[in-house]
N, C-alpha and C positions, 0 to 999 in steps of 0.2 A: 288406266295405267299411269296414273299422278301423283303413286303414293310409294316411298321407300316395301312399306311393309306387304305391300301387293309386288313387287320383283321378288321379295326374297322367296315370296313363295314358289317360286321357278326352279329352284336348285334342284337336280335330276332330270331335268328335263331337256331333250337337243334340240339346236338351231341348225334349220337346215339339212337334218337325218345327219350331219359327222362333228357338230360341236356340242360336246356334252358339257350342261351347267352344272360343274362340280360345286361347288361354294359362289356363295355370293358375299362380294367384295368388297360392295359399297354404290353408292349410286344419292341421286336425287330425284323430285319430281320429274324432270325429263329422259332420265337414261339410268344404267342398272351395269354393273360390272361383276362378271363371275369368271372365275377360275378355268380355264379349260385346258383341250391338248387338239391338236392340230391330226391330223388322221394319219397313219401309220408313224405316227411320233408320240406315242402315249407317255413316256420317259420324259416328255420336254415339257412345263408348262407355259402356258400361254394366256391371255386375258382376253376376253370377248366382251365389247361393251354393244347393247345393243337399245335403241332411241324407238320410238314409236312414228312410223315415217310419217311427215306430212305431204299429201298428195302432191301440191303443189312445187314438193321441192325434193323429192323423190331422187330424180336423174343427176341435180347439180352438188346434191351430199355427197354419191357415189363417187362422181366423176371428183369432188373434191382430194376425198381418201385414195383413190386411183391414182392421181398425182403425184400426192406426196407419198404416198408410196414408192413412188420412183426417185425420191430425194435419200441420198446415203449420206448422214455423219455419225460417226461412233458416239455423240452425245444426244440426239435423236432417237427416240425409242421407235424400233419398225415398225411398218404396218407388212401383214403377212396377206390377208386377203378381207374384203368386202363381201356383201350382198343384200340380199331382201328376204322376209320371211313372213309368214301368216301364223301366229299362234294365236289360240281361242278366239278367231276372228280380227285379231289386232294385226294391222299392217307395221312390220319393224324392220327396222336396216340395222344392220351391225356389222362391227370391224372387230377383225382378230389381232390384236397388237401379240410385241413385245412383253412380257411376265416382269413386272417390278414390286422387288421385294417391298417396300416400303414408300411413301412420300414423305415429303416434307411437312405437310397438315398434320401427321400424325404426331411429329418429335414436340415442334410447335405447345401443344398444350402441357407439356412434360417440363419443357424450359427451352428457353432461348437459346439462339444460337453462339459461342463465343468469336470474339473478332478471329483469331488463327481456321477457324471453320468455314465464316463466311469468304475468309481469304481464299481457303478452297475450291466453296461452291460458285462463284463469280464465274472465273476463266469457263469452264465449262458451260455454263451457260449464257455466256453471254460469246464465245466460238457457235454455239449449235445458231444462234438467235442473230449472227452475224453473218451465217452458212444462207438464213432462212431468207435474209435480207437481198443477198448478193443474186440468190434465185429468182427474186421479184415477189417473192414473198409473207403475209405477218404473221404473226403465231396468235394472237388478239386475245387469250387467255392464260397468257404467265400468271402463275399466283402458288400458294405453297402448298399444292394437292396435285398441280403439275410438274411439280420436282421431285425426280423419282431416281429410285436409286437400284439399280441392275448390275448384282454382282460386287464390284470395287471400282465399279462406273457412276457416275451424275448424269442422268439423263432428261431429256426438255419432251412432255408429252408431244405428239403429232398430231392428234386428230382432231384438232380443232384449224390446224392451218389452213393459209388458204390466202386466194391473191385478192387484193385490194378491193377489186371492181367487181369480185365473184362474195363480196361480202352477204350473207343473210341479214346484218345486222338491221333489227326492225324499228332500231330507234329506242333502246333500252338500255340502262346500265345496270348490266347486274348484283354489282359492288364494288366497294374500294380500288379493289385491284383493275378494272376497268379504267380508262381516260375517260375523264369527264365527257369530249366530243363524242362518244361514243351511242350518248343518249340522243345526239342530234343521226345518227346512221353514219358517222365519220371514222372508217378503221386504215389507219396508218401504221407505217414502223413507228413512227412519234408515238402512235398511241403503247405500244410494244415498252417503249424506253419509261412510259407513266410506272407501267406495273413492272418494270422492275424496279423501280426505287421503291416504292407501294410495299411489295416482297422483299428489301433489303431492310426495311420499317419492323415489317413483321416479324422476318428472322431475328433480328436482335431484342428486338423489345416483348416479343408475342402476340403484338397488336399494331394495328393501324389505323392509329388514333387520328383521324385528319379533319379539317373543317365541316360545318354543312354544306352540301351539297349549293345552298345556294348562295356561299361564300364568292367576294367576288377577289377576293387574295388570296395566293398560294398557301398549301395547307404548311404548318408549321412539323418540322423534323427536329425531335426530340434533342433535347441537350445532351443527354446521356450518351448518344453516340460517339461514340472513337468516330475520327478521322482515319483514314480518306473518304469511311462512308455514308459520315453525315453530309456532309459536300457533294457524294456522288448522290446521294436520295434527295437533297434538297435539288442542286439542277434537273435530276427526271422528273420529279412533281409540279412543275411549272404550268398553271391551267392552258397559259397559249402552249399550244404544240412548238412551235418556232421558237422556242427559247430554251428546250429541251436540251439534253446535252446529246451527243452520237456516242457508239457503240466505242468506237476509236477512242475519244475523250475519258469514259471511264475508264478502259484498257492502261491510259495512259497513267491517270491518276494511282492506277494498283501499281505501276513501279514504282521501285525505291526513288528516292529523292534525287537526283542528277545533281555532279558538281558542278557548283557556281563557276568554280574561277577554274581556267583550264589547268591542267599539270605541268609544273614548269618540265621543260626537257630534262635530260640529262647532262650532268657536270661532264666534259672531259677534260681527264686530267695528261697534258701530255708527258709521252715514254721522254723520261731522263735518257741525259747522253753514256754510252758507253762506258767514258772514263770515270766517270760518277758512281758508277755500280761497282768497280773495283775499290775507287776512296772508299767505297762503304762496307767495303769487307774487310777492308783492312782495321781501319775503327773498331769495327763489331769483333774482330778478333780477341786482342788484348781483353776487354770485355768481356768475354767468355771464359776468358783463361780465369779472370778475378773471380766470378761465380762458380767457376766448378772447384777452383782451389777456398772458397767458403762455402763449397757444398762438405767438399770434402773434411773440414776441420770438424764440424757440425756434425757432420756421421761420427767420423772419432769420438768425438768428445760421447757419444749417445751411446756408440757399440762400444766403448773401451771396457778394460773389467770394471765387477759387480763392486759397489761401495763396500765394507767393510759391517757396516751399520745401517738401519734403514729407521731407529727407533727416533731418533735425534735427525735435527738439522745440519746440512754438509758444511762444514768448517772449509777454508779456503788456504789454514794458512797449515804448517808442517806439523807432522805430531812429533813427538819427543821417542826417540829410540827406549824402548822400554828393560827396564834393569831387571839383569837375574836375579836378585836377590830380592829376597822376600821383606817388605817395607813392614816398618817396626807400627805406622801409624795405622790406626782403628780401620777396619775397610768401611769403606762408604755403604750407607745400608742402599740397596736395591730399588729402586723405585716401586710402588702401586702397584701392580697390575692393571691393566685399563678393562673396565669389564666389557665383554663384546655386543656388541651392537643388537637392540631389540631385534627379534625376525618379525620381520614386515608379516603384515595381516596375510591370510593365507583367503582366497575367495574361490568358491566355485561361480561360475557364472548359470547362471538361468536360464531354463531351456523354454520352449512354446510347450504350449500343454492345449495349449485351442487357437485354433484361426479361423477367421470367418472371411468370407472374400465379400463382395457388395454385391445385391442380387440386382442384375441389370437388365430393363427391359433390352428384348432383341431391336426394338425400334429404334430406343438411342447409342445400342452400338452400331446400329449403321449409319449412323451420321460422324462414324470418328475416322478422321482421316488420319494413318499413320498413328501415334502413339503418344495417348495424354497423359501425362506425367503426374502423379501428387506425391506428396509428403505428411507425414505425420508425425508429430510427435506426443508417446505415452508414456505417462509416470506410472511407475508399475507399485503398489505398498510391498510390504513384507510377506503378505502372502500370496502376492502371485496377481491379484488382481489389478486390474487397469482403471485409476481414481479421476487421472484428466486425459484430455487426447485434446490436441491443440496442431491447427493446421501448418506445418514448417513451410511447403510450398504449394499452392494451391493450383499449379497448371494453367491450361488456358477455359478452363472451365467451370463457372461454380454447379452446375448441376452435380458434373464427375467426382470434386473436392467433395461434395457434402456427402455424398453416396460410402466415400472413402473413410471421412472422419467417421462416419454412424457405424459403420465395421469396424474400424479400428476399436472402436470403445466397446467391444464383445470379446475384444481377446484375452486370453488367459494365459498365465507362465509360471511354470515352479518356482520360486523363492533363489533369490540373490543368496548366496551364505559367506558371509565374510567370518573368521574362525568361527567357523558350525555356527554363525548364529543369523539369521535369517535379515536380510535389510531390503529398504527399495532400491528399485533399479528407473534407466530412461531407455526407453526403446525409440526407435528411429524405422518406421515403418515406411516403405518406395512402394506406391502402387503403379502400377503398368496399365493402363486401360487400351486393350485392341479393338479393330474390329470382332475375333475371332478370339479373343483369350482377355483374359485378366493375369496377371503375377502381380507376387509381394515380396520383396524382398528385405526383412528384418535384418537388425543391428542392431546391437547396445550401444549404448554412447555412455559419455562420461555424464553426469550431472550439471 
């Protein structure tokens, strides 16, 4: 029972006559995760991970998951029930969790996390891992296959907790994400605080690139990190435990920046006396009367009658009363005619004739909190085709942006026609990225 390809063999098969192994989910050498349903709850799914028991330690597994079963926070994935089971002679314990769509291992290889996401995922897990603390005790297996995602929830797996003193740990470090102490039998909250910065490494970079093992200096945290949380992963990775930073401390660090210098109070200006408010009307009186009697000259002059002439310049000074009798001298010839004004270009505008939206795995929309924004901008030729697409705003994401731009450059549109005759256009494409939807909403722009 040591090998991924021998669990999957299992799918159809029940644990304990009422947990049926619908799919299998994922697993390693020691343990196998399959799809189930809970018994008169067939509608609901649930996950069954089940381990191959060691005789030895049989009772204090159970009694572990029994525990934390009894621990409730909405960011903690539940445990439903435990027990023991004998398949093809193999002795196995398994726990019914919580159903999560997704982890975090999975996005990971697809692309990093953007800092607006980790800003996200922190709070929530570091409330579940602060719950875990204040109870007496450590989760010892944070890492990014235990960040799961249930629903439009971040959830911290459960079944590896467990108190300090009730440790299994046999003096092995299983990887990065582990505290180093950890190969000596030593599991602390310190050790807790290692793998999350370990896991704040990965989510942004995809790796966690850190010294040898038998390094006797702090592993180095990438320049590339945005602050706060290259400062918050470099204080967790700290090989002494005791230099670690707390739960509290990175909390703190995720607020905004706090002002320096306090606010000065407020001015009071004091209330004028009485007879002061009267001067001041009296003043402001006459003053009024001068503005409305230069409103009123000003209106005159604009509504008075129509000039006489509109083709010439208004003269200012008196015309001459004009004589009945017919003037012996030659008439003045008529001026030009002014010819009328070209009519402006006549355009139809250009409609979509193809869109293509970006095909996205289900995996990394469940890592999108709220709503990632991109822009695009496309040069559209004369016939309709799309020659550049260049990113105008690229959101908090370059995974989401690239995904955007490669769609954008598929689109199609009927022909600009400026007088019937076909030119290019610039489009202005808004991509929307949800959990649950994508939209696009197109624009012309000017050039």
């Amino acid at each position: 029972m040591n090998s991924p390809e021998v669990w999957r063999t299992w799918e159809g098969r029940v644990v304990d006559g009422k947990f049926p192994l619908r799919q299998w989910l994922g697993g390693s050498e020691h343990s196998a995760v399959f799809l189930t349903e809970r018994p008169g709850q067939a509608s609901q799914k649930a996950a069954i991970k089940v381990i191959a028991a060691d005789a030895g330690d049989v009772h204090s597994q159970l009694l572990r998951w029994r525990t934390t079963a009894q621990l409730s926070h909405p960011h903690l994935i539940r445990i439903y029930e435990t027990g023991q089971y004998q398949m093809d002679g193999t002795a196995l314990l398994y726990v019914v969790m919580e159903f999560a769509e997704e982890d975090l291992s999975q996005i990971l290889p697809q692309r990093p996390l953007a800092p607006a996401e980790v800003t996200d995922l922190l709070p929530p897990l570091l409330d579940a891992l602060s719950h875990l603390h204040a109870k007496g005790f450590v989760h010892r297996r944070i890492k990014p296959s235990n960040i799961l995602a249930v629903g439009d929830l971040l959830k911290l797996s459960s079944d590896q907790v467990a108190k300090p003193a009730e440790s299994d740990s046999a003096g092995t470090r299983r990887d990065v994400y582990d505290a180093p102490e950890t190969a000596a039998g030593i599991v602390s909250p310190a050790g807790d605080l290692w793998s999350v910065g370990a896991t704040l490494v990965a989510a942004l970079t995809q790796n966690a690139p850190f010294a040898d093992e038998s390094s006797q200096r702090d592993p180095g945290v990438p320049a590339t990190i945005p602050e706060p949380f290259r400062g918050i992963a470099r204080e967790c990775l700290h090989l002494d435990p005791k230099r670690r930073c707390s739960i509290a401390e990175i909390q703190a660090r995720m607020q905004p920046a706090a002002r320096s210098v306090p606010a000065p109070a407020p001015v009071r200006i004091p209330s004028a006396p009485a007879r002061h408010d009267r001067t001041s009307w009296r003043i402001l009186i006459p003053i009024a009367v001068v503005l409305i009697a230069a409103l009123g000259i000003r209106f005159f002059y604009k509504m008075g009658p129509p000039k006489a002439s509109t083709d010439g310049p208004v003269k200012l000074e008196v015309a001459p009363v004009a004589s009945e009798h017919v003037s012996s001298k030659p008439a003045t010839p008529s001026p030009a005619p002014i010819p009328p004004a070209p009519k402006a270009a006549v355009a139809s505008r250009g409609e979509i004739v193809k869109q293509d939206l970006p095909d996205v795995p289900q995996s990394a929309k469940n890592t999108i909190t709220g709503t990632i924004k991109v822009g695009v901008r496309v040069e559209v030729d004369p016939s309709g085709k799309v020659t550049a697409a260049k990113l105008k705003s690229a959101g908090s994401s370059k995974y989401f942006a690239n995904l955007a731009l490669k769609a954008a450059e598929r689109w199609e549109f009927s022909p600009l026609k400026i007088d019937g005759k076909p030119a290019a256009s610039v489009w202005l494409l808004q991509f929307r990225f949800k959990r649950t939807s994508i939209q696009v909403s197109p624009e012309r722009v000017a050039h």
